[in-house]
N, C-alpha and C positions, 0 to 999 in steps of 0.2 A: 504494500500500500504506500502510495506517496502523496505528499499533501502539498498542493498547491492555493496561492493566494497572488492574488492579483486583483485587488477590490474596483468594483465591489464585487468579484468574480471568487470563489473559492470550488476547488477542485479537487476530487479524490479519486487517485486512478487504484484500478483495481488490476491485476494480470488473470487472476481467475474466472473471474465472469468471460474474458476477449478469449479463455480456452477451451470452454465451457461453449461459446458460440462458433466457435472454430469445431470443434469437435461434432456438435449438431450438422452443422453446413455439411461438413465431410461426408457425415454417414448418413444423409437424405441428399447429397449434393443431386441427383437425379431432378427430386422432386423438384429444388429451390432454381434448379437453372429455368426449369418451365416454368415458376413462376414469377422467374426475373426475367421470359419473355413476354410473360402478362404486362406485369409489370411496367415495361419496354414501350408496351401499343397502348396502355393505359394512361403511361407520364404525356405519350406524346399527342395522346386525344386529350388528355387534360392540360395541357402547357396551350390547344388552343381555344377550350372552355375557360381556363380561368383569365387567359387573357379579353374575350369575349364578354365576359362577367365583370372585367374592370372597365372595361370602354364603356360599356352598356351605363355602369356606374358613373361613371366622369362625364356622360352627356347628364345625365337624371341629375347630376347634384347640378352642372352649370344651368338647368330647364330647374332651379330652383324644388329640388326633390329631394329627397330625404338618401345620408347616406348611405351604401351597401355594402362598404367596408370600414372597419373601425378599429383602432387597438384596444386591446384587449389584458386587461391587469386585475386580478384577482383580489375582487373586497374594494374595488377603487371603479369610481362614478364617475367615468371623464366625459366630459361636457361635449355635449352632438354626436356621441356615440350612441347608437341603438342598443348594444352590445354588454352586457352586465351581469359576473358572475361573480356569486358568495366565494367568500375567501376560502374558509378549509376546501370544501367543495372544489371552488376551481383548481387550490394546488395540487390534489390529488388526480383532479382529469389532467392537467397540465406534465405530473410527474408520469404519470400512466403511458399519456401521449408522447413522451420523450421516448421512455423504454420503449416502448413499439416501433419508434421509429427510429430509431440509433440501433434498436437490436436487430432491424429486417435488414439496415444497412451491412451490420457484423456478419449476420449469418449469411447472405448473399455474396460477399466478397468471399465468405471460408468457403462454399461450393464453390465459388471460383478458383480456391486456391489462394487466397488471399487472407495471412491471420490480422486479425485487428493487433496493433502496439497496444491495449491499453483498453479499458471501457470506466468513465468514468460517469462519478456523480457531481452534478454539477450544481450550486447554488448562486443564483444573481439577485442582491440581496435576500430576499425571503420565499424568492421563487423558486423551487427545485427543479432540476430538469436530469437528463442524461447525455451520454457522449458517448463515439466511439473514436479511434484514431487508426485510419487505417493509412499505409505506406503509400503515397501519391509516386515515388518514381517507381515503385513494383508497380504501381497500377496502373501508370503511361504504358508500360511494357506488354498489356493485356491488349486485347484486341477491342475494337471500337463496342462491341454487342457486349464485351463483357461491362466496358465502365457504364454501356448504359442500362444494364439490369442492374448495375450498383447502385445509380446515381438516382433511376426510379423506384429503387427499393424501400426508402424511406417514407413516400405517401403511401404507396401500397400496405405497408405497415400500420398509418394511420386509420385507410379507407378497412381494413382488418377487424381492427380494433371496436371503429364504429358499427360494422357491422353485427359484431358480437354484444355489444352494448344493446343496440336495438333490437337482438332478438332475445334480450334478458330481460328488455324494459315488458313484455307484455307479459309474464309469468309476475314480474315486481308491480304492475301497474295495477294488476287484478288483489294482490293481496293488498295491497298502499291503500284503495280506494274502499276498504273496510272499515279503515282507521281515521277518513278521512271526513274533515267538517270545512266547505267553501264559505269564504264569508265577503267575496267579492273579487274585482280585476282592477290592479294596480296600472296606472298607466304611467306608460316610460317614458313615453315621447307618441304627439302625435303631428301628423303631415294632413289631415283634411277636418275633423273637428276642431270647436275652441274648446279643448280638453288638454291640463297641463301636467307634467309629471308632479306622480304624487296625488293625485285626484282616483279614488278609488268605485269602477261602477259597479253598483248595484240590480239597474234593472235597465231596460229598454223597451218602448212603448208599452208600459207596462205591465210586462214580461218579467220577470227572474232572469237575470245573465250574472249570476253569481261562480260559473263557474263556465272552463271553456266550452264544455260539452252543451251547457245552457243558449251560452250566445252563438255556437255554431246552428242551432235549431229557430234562432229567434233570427239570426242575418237571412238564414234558407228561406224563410216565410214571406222577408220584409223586399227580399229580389234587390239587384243593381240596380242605384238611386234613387233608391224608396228613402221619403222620413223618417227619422227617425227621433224621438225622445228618449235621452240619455241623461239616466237619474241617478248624480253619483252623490257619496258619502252628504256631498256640502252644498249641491249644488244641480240645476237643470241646464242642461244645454241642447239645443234644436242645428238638425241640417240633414244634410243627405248622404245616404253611402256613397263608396266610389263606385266608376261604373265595370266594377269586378266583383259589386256586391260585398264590400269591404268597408269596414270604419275608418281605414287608416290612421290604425293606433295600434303601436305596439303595448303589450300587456303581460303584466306579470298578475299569475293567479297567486290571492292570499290563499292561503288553508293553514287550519289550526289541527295539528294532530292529537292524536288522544292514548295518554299513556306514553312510559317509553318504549315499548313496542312499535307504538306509531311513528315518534319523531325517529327510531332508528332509521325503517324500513324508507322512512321519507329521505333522510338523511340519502340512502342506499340509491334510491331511486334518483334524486337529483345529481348525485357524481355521474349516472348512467346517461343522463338527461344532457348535462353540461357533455360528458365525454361524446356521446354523438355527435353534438354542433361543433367541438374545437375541432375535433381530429377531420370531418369533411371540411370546415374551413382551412387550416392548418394543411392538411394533407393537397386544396387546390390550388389555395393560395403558394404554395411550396413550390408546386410546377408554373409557376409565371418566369417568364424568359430571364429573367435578372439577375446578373452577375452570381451575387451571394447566397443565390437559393440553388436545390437539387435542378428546376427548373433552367436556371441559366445554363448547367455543366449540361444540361442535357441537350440545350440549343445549341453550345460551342461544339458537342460534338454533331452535331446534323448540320448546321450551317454556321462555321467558322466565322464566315467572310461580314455575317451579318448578326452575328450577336451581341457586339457592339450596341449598333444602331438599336436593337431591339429591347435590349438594356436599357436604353437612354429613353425612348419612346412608354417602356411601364415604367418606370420613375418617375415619369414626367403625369401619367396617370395617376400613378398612387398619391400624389403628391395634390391632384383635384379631385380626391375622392377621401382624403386626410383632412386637407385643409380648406375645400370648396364650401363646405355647410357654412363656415364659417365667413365666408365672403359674399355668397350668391343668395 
């Protein structure tokens, strides 16, 4: 074990775990190579979905709309972000989603033939994460299909993860909702009501929409750009859906659990909950062309000549889909 600090960075390399991943790789190597050519056609259909998914974003906020990408910090409310996850909660999806993807990385390269130097644990200030280090001149040495089953290996890992998450959420959703008491929808941010964060609804045309399953039945009734009366905790406000049959309001459901049986399972449920939206964000966002993500390495090998420019072009995106809400 070796202990690194470089603040607010602190690092803890392991040799056992990178042998441990080296040794799996080896003895499924069959399995892991076919699914580092899934992998391979997955990075490269997603490197042009999520670049499709930012533009899309960076016209929507300059046409004054709401953002569709946000940073994201566990326990922390940052301002015109949609995006908001409890703290224990998100570190655990957060640490969950590192190992998944630093580990598909490890084991992908060891079918290749390739051991990781190292697999560490990683803290930036209170957030944990993981790592692996694998040999960049052994890996030049490898054929172009190998670095890019490695270099897609890591959302593949995420896109995994979520999957597994979501097919645990409906055995967990069914026991949760025993224990569970709605007592309304907390509104984060909205783009077409005068509805402000922090204003919690209770009912619509008076209707119950105390929970989402509630206002999902009460929106079906009322059809795209029906009125609507929306009667929260403090307050009545009047308008119309959007014409997708939408409030345009994003919402968090209150619920008060009963017992600690309750608050665990809830507990359980919301890491599940949180781990599916990081690791499909995380995981698409990862493949956008730009330099420092999986995404970049994996344009520089397909087109050299132009990853560059392609680099400079999501920058320049992310950069109106960061800071556009804030100006437009």
């Amino acid at each position: 074990m070796e202990l690194e600090l470089k603040f607010p960075v602190l690092m803890v390399k392991f040799q056992r775990p990178a042998e441990l991943m080296y040794e799996f790789g080896k003895k499924h190597e069959r399995v892991f190579k076919r699914i580092g050519d899934i992998s391979t056609l997955v990075g490269v259909v997603g490197m042009v979905v999520a670049t499709a998914l930012l533009m899309k974003g960076a016209v929507g906020v300059v046409m004054g709309g709401p953002a569709q990408v946000g940073l994201v910090v566990p326990g922390v409310r940052i301002p015109g972000s949609p995006i908001y996850i409890p703290l224990v909660e998100g570190l655990i999806a957060v640490f969950l989603l590192a190992v998944f993807h630093e580990g598909m990385h490890g084991i992908t390269a060891a079918a290749e033939g390739l051991k990781a130097k190292y697999a560490a644990f990683i803290a930036f200030l209170f957030i944990p994460a993981a790592g692996v280090e694998i040999d960049e001149k052994k890996m030049k040495k490898k054929g172009k299909l190998t670095r890019l089953r490695i270099f897609s290996a890591g959302s593949m890992g995420n896109f995994i993860l979520a999957l597994l998450c979501f097919g645990l959420l409906f055995p967990a959703g069914a026991v949760v909702e025993k224990f569970v008491d709605y007592s309304g929808l907390k509104v984060l941010n909205s783009t077409n009501l005068d509805l402000h964060p922090g204003d919690v609804i209770v009912s619509i045309n008076g209707r119950s929409t105390k929970s989402v399953e509630e206002l999902r039945d009460v929106l079906k009734e009322i059809g795209p750009g029906g009125t609507v009366e929306v009667k929260t905790t403090n307050s009545t406000v009047y308008g119309r859906l959007t014409g997708e049959g939408k409030l345009g309001v994003y919402l968090q459901p209150l619920v008060e659990y009963r017992g600690w049986t309750g608050g665990l399972l809830g507990f359980i449920a919301r890491v599940l909950v949180i781990s599916v939206q990081l690791n499909l964000g995380v995981g698409i966002m990862n493949l956008l062309p730009l330099g420092i993500l999986d995404g970049g390495r994996i344009m520089a090998e397909l087109c050299e000549k132009y990853h560059r420019l392609a680099s400079i072009v999501v920058t320049a995106l992310l950069v109106v889909n960061l800071v556009g809400p804030y100006l437009f």
